[in-house]
C-alpha positions as CSV (number, residue, x, y, z in Angstrom):
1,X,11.4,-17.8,19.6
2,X,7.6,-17.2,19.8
3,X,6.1,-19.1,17.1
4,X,3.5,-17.0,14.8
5,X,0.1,-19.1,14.7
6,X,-3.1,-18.0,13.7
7,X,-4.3,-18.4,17.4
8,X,-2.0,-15.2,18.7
9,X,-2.2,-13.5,15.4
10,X,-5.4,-11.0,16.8
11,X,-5.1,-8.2,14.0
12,X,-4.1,-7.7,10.5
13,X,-2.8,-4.5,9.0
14,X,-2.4,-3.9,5.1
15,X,-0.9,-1.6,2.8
16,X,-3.1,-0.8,0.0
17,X,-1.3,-0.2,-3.1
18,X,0.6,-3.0,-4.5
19,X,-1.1,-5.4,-1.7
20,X,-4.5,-5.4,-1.9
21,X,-4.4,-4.3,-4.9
22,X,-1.7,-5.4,-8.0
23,X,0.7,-2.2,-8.1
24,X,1.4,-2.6,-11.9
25,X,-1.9,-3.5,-13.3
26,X,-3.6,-0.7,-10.9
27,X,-1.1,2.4,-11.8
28,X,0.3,2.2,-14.9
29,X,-2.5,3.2,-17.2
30,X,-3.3,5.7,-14.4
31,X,0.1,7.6,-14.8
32,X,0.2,7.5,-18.3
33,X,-3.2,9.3,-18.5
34,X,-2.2,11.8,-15.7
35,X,1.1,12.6,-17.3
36,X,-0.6,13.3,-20.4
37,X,-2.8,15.8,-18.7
38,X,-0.2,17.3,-16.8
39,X,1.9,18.1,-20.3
40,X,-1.3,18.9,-21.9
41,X,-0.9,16.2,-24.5
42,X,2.9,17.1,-25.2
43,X,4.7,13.6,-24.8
44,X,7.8,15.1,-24.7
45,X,6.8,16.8,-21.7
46,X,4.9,14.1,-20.3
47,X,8.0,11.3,-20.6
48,X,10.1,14.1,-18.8
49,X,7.6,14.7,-15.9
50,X,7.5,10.7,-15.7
51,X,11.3,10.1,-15.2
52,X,11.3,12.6,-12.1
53,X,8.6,10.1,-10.2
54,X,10.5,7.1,-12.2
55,X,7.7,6.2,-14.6
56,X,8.4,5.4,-18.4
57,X,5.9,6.5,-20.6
58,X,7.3,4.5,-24.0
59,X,7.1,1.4,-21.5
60,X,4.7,2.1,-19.0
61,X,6.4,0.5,-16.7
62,X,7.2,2.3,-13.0
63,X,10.9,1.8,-11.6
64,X,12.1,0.3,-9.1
65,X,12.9,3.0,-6.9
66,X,9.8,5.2,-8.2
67,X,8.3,8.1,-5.7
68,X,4.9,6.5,-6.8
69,X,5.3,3.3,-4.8
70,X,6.3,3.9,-1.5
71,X,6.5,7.7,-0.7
72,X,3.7,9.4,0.4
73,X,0.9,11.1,-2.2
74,X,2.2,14.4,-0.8
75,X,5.7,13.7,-1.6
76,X,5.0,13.1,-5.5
77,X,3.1,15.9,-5.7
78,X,5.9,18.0,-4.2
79,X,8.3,16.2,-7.0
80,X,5.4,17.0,-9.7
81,X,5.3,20.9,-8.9
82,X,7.6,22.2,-10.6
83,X,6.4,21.2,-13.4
84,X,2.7,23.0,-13.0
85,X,3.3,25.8,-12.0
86,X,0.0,27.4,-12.8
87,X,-1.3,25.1,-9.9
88,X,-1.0,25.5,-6.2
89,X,0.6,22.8,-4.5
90,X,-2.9,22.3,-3.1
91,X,-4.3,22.6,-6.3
92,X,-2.0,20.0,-7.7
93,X,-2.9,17.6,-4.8
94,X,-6.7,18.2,-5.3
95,X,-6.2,17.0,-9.1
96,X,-4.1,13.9,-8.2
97,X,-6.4,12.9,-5.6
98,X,-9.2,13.0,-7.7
99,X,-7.7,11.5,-10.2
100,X,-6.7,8.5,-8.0
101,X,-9.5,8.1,-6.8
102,X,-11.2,7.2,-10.3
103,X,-8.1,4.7,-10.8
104,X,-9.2,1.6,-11.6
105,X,-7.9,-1.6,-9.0
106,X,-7.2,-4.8,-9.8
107,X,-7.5,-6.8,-6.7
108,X,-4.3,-8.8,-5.8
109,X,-6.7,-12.1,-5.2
110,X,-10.5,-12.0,-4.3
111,X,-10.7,-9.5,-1.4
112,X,-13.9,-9.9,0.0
113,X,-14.2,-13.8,0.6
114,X,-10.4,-13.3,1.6
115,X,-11.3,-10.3,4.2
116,X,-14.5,-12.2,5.6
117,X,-12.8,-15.0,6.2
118,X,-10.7,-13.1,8.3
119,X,-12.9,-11.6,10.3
120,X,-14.9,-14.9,10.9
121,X,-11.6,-15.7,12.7
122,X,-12.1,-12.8,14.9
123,X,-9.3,-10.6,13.6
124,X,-8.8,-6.8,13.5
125,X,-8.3,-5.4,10.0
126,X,-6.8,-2.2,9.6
127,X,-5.4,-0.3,6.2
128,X,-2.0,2.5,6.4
129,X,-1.6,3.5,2.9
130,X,0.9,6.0,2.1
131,X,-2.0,7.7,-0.6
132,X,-4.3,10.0,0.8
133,X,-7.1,8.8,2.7
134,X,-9.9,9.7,0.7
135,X,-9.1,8.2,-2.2
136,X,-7.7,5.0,-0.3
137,X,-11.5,4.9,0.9
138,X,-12.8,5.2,-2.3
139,X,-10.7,2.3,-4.0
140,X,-11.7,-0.2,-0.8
141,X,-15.4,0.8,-1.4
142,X,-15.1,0.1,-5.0
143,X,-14.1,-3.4,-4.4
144,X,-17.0,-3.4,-2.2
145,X,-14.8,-3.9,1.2
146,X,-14.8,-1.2,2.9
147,X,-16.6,-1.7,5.2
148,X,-15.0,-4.7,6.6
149,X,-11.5,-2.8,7.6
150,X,-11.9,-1.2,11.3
151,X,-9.1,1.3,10.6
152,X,-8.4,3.4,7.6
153,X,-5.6,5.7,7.5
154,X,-3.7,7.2,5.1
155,X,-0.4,9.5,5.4
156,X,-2.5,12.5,5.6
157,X,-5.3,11.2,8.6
158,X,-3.2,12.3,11.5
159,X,-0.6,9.5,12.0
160,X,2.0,10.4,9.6
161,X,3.3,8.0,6.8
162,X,5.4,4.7,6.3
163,X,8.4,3.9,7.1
164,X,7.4,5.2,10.2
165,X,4.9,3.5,12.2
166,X,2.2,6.0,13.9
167,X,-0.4,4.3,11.1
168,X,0.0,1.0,12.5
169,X,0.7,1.9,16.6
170,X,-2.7,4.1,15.3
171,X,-4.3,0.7,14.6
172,X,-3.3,-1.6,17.4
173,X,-4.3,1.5,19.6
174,X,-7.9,1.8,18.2
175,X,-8.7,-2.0,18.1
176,X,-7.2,-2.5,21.9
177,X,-4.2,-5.2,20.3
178,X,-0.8,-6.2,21.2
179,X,1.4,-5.1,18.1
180,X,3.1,-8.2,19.0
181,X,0.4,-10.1,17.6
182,X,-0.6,-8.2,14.4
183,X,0.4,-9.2,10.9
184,X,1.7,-5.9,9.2
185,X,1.5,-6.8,5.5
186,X,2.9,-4.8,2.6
187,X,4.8,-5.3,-0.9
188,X,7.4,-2.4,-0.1
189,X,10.6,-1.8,2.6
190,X,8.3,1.2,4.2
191,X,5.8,-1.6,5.0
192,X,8.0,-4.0,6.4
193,X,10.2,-0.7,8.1
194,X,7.2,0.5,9.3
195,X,6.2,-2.9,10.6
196,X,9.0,-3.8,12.6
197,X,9.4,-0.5,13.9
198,X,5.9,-0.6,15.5
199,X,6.5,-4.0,17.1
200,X,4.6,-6.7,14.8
201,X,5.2,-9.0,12.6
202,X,6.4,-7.9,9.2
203,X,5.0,-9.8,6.0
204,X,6.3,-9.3,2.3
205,X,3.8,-9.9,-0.9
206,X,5.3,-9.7,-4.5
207,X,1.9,-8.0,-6.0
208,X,4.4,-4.8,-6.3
209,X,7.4,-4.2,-7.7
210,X,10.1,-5.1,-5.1
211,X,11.3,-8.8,-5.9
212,X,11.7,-11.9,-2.9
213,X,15.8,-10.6,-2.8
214,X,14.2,-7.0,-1.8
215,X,11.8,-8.2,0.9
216,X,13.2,-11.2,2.3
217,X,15.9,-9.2,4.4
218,X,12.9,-7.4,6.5
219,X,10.3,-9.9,6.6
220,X,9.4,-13.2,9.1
221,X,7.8,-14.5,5.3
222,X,7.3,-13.6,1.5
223,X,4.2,-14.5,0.0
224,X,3.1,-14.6,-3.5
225,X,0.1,-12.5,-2.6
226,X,-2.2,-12.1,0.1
227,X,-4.3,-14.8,-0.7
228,X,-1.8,-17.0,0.6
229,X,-2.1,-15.9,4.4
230,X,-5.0,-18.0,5.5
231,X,-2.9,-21.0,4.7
232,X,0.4,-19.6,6.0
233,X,-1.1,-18.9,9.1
234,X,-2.9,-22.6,9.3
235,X,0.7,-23.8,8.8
236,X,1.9,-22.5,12.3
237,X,4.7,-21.1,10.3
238,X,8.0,-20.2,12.2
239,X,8.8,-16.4,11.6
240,X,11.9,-16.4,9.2
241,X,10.3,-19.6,7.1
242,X,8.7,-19.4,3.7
């Protein structure tokens, strides 16, 4: 078996929400606010809207199997519809984009010393988010790293969305890489789906809301966050080793 070491590792992919940035700490307060506005104020309404995307507005606290963390922005504005009817489905998707986009993130460990230190090792960084791409570009630019990622894509820039992989084949394409040597790193079963369907190598980080049991099955490693992948890499780790 090849073994994964950070001299044939030449790009690294991410997902944004619940990678880069902590899923829970990011979104909860975010779709509490929006339900709220959806219902205009009614939080009877509001809890009801939140259990058809699997978010519980007494708790604030998203399940496991929510729309929210791994199906596309598109997707949970098709599951939101129904319940505003008074919008178009455009409509609805220019509110929730907008909204997101104003959502505060809570970075999953210090980005930008993380992300240069990256690229002083010559990688490729790339982003395939299943949110909409404008708003994905205006939470990296708020954390003041946009800049350093040379793909951006999210399920609505062309490529499709995760599980499957046109984001990432996108990437590898754009930056001239082998998928067999890029990281692909995400916190949900689309990331690591989308990941080995594309070829690379598949990498799990708890910062969301699947647990080590959820990931492990689809991933060469688990890591506690993303900070952890400058020294996992300097480990020559074996795929399949944590």
């Amino acid at each position: 078996m090849t073994r994964t070491t950070a001299a044939n590792i030449t790009g690294i992919v991410f997902d944004k929400d619940g990678t880069l940035f902590d899923f829970a700490a990011t979104w909860a307060a975010w779709a509490s606010a929006f339900l709220m506005r959806l219902s205009n104020g009614d939080a009877v309404k509001a809890a009801e809207i939140g259990e058809v995307i699997g978010f519980d507005m007494q708790q604030k606290t998203f399940a496991p199997t929510s729309l929210v963390i791994a199906s596309t922005a598109g997707e949970v504005g098709a599951a939101l519809h129904p319940f505003c009817q008074h919008l178009t489905i455009e409509e609805l998707m220019t509110e929730l984009n907008d909204e997101a986009e104003l959502a505060p993130q809570t970075q999953a460990a210090p980005l930008e010393p993380l992300l240069r230190g990256f690229r002083a090792r010559g990688l490729r960084l790339g982003v395939a988010t299943n949110d909409a791409e404008k708003p994905a570009r205006a939470h990296l630019a708020q954390a003041g790293i946009g800049d350093l990622f040379d793909f951006i894509a999210g399920y609505d820039s062309g490529h499709g969305g995760k599980p499957a992989p046109g984001q990432l084949l996108a990437f590898a394409a754009e930056c001239g890489l082998d998928p067999a040597q890029v990281l692909m790193v995400g916190d949900s079963t689309h990331d690591l789906h989308a990941g080995r369907a594309a070829g690379m190598i598949p990498v799990g980080v708890l910062t969301g809301l699947a647990s080590h049991a959820d990931l492990a099955p689809f991933a060469d490693v688990v890591l506690p966050d993303v900070g952890h992948l400058p020294q996992w890499l300097d480990r020559n780790a074996l795929p399949g080793s944590v």
